[in-house]
C-alpha positions as CSV (number, residue, x, y, z in Angstrom):
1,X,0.0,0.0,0.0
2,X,1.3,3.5,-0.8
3,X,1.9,5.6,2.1
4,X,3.0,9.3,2.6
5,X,4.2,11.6,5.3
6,X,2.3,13.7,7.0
7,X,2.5,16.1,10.5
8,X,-0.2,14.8,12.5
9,X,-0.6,17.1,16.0
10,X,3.1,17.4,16.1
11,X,4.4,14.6,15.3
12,X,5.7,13.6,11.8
13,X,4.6,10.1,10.9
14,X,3.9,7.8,7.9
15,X,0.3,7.4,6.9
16,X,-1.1,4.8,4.5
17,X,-2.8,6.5,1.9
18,X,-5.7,4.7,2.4
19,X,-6.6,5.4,6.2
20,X,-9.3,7.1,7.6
21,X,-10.3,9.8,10.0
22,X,-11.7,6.7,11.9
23,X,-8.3,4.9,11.8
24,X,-5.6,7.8,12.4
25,X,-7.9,9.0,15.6
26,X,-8.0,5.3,16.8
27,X,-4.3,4.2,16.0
28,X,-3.4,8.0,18.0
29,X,-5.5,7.4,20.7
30,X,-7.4,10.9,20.0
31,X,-10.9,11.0,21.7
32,X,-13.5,10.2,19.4
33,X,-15.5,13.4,19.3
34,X,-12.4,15.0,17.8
35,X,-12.6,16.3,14.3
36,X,-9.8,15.6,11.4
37,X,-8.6,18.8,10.0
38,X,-6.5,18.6,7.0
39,X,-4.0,21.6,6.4
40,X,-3.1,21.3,2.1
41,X,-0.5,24.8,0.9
42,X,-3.1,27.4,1.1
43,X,-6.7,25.1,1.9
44,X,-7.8,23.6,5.0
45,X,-10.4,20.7,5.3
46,X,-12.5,19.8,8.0
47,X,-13.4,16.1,7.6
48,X,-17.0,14.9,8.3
49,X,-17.0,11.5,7.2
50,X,-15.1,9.7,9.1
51,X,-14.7,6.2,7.4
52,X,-13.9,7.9,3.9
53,X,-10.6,7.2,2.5
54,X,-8.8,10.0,3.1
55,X,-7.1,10.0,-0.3
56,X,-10.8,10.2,-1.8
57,X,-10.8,13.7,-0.3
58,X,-8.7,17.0,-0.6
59,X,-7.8,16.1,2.9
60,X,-5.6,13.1,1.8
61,X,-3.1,15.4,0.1
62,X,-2.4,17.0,3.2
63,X,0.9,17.8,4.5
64,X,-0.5,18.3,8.1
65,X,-3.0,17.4,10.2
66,X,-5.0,18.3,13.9
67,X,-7.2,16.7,15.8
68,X,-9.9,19.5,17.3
69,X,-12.2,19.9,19.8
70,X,-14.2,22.8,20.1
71,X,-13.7,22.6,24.4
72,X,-9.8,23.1,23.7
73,X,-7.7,26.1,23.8
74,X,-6.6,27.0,20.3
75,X,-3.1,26.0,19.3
76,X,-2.6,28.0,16.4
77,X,-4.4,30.3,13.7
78,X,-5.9,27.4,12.0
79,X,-7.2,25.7,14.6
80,X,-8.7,29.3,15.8
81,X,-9.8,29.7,12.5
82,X,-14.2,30.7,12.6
83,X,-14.3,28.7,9.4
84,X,-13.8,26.2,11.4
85,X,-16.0,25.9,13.9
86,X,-18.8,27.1,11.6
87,X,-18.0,23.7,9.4
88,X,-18.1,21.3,12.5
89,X,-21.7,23.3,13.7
90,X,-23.0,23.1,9.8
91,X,-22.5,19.6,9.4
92,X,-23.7,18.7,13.4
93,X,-26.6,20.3,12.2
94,X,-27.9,18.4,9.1
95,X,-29.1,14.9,8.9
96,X,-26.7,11.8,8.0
97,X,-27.3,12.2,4.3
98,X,-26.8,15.7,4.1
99,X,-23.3,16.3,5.0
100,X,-20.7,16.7,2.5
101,X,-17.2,14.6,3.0
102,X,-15.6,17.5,4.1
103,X,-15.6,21.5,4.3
104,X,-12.9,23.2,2.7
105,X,-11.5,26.8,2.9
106,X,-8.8,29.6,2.3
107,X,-6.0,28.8,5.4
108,X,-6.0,31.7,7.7
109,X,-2.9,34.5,7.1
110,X,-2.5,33.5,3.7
111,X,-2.7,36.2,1.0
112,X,-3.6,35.4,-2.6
C-alpha cells in the first residue's frame, strides 16, 4: 500500500494512503468526538465523514493534520480559524445524508 508523510498534531509520521479519519484517531488514541482537520498549501479541510478514505478527499493530500475539539484552547491560527467551527456546527446540524465529506476553505494568514 502506498503511504505518505504527513505532520499529524506534532508529530511527523507515515500514513497509508488509504486510512481514515476513523483509523488515524484510533491508531493516535485521540478521543472520538475530535474532528480531522487537514491543512493542504493554502486550503484547509475539516473532515466529516469519518470512514472515507482520506485519499478520496482534498484532505488526503495533506501535508499536516489536527485533531480539534471545540472545548480546547486553540493552538494555532488554523485551529482558531471561525471557518472552522462554523464547518463542524453546519454539518452537526444536518441529517446523516446531508453532510458533505468534508468542508474546505482559504487557510487563515495567507494572502492570494
Amino acid at each position: 500500500m502506498e503511504t505518505h508523510w504527513a505532520t499529524v498534531d506534532g508529530v511527523h509520521l507515515e500514513l497509508p494512503c488509504g486510512c481514515t479519519a476513523t483509523q488515524l484517531r484510533d491508531e493516535l488514541h485521540k478521543p472520538s468526538d475530535t474532528v480531522l482537520v487537514a491543512v493542504t498549501g493554502d486550503l484547509v479541510s475539516v473532515v466529516h465523514d469519518d470512514d472515507q478514505p482520506l485519499s478520496d478527499l482534498i484532505a488526503g493530500c495533506a501535508d499536516t493534520y489536527y485533531f480539534w475539539r471545540a472545548a480546547e484552547p486553540t493552538r494555532n491560527e488554523v485551529l482558531a480559524a471561525p471557518e472552522l467551527e462554523r464547518a463542524v456546527e453546519t454539518a452537526a446540524g444536518k441529517a446523516a445524508d446531508e453532510i458533505d465529506t468534508e468542508t474546505t476553505f482559504q487557510r487563515p494568514g495567507i494572502d492570494n
